[in-house]
Backbone as CSV, one residue per row, in Angstrom:
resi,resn,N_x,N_y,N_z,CA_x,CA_y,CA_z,C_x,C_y,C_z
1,UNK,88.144,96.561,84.924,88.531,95.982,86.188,87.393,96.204,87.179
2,UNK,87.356,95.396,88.162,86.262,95.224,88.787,86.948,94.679,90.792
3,UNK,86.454,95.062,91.902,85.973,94.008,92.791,85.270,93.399,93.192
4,UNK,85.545,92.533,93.859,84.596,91.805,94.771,85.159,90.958,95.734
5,UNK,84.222,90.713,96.794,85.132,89.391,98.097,84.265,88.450,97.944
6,UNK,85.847,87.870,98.216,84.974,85.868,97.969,85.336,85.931,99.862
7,UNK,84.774,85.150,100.328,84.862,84.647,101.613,85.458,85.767,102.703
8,UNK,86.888,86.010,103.248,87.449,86.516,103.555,88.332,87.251,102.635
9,UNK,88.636,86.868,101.529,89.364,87.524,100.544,88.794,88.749,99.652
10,UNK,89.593,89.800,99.252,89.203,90.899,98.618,89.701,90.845,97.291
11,UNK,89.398,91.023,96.056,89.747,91.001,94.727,89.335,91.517,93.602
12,UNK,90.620,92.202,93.323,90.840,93.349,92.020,90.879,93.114,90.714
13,UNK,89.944,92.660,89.880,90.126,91.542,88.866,89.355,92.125,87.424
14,UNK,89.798,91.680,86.464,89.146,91.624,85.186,87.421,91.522,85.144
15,UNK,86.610,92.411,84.806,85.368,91.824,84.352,84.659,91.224,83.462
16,UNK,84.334,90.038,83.409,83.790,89.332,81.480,82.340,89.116,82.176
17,UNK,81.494,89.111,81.200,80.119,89.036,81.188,79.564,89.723,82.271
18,UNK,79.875,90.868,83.063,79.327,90.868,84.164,79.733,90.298,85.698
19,UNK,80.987,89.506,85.265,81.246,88.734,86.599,82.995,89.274,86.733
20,UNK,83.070,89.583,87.699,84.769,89.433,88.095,85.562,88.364,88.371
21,UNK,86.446,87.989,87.778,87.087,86.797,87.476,87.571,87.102,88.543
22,UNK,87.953,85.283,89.145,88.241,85.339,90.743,89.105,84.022,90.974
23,UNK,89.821,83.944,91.910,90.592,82.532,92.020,89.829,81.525,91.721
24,UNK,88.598,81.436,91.702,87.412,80.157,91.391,87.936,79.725,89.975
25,UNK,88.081,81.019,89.300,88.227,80.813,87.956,89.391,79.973,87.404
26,UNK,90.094,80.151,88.629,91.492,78.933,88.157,92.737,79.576,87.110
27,UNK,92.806,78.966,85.895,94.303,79.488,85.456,93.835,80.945,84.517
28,UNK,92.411,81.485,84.629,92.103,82.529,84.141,92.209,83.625,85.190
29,UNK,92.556,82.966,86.327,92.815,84.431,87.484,94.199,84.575,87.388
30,UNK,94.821,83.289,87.178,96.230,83.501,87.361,97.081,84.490,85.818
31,UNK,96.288,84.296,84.709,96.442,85.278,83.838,96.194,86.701,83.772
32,UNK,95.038,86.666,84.612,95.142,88.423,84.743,95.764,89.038,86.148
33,UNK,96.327,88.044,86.652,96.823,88.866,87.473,98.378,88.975,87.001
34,UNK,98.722,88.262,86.106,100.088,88.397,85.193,99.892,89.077,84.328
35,UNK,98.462,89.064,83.182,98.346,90.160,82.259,97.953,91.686,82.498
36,UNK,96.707,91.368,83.515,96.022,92.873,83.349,96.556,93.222,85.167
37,UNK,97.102,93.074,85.863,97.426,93.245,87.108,96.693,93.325,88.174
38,UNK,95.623,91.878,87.942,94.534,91.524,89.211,95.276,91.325,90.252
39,UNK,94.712,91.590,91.490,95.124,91.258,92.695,94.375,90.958,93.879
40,UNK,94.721,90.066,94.732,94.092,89.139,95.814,94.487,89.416,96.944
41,UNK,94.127,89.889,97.832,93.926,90.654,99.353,93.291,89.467,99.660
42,UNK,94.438,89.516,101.148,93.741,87.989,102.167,93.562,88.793,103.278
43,UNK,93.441,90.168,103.347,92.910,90.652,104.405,92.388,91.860,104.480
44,UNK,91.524,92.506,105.236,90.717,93.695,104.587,92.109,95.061,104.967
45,UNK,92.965,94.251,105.924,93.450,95.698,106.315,94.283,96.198,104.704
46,UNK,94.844,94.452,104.452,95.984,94.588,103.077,95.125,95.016,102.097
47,UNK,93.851,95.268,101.688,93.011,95.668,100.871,93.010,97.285,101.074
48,UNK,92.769,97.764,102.239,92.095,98.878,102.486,93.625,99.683,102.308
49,UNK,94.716,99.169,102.659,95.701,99.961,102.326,96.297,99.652,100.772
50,UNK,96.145,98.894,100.254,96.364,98.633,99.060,95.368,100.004,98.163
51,UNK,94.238,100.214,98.144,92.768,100.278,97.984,93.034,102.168,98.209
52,UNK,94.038,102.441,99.754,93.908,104.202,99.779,95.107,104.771,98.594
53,UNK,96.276,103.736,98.968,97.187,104.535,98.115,96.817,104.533,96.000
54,UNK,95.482,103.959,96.012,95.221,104.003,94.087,94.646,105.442,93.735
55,UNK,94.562,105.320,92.328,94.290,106.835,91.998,93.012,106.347,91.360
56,UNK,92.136,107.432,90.166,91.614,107.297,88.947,92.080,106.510,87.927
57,UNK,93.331,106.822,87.701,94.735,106.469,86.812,95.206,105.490,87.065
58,UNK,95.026,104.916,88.227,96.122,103.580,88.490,94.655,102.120,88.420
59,UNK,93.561,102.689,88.722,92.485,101.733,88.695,91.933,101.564,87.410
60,UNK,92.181,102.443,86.375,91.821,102.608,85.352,92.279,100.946,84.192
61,UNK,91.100,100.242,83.977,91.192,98.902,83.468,91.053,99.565,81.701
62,UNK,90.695,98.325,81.018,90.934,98.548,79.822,88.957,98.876,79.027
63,UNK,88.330,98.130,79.817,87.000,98.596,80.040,86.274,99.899,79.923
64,UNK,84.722,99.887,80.028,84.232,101.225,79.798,83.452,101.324,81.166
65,UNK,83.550,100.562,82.458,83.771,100.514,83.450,84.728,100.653,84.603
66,UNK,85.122,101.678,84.237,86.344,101.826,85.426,85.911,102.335,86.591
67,UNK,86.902,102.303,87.741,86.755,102.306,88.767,86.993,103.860,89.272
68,UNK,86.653,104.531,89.836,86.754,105.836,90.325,86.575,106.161,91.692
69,UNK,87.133,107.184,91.954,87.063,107.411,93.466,85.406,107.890,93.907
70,UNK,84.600,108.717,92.386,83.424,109.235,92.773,82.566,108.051,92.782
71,UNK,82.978,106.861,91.726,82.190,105.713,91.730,82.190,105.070,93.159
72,UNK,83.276,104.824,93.538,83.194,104.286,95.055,82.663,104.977,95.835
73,UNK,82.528,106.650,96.168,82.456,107.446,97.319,80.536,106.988,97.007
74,UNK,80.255,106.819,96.056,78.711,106.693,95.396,78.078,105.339,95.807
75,UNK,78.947,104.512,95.857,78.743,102.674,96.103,79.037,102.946,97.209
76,UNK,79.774,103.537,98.526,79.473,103.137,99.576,78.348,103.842,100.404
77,UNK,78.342,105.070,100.025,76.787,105.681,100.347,75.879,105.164,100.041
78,UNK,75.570,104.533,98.739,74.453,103.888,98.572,74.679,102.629,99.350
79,UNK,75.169,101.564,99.383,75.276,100.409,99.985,74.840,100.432,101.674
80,UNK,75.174,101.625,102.282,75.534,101.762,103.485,73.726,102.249,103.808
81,UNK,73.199,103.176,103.193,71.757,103.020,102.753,71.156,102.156,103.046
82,UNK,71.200,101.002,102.346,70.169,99.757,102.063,70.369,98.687,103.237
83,UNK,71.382,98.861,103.916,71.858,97.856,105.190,70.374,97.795,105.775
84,UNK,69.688,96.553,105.632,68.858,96.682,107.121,69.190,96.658,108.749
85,UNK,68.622,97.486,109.180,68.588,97.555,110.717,67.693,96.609,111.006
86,UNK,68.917,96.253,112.332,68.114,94.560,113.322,66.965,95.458,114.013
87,UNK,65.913,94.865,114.002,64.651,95.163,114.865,64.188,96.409,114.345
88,UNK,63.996,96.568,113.487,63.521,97.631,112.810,61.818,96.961,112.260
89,UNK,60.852,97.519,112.285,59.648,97.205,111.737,59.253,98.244,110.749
């Protein structure tokens, strides 16, 4: 299992090749969110509370990529890192 945001939307989804299957994908989103229990946040707050109450255990996909709290605490430090600053030379 994997995220990512499409536009305004946040999404909890299956990963194949590298990519997280996403409503784009059509009747293959609508299967994992019936099979493997993807889910689609139309708003960051419904994400971010969706997002505090998960565990290790509850994010845990069928993958050798799972999702973790140290993996995230790691992806947003790093991410938050690389932001460029406006007017910076």
């Amino acid at each position: 299992m994997g995220l990512t945001k499409d536009g305004d939307a946040y999404i909890y989804s299956v990963v194949e090749d590298g990519e997280v299957i996403t409503p784009r994908s059509g009747e293959e989103f609508a299967r994992v969110v019936e099979v493997a229990g993807g889910k689609l946040f139309k708003s960051r707050s419904e994400f971010v509370g969706w997002l505090s109450r998960q565990t290790d255990s509850s994010l845990r996909g069928d993958g050798n990529q799972n999702i973790t709290l140290e993996r995230l605490r790691f992806f947003a430090s790093s991410s938050s890192m690389k932001r460029p600053t406006i007017g910076a030379h």
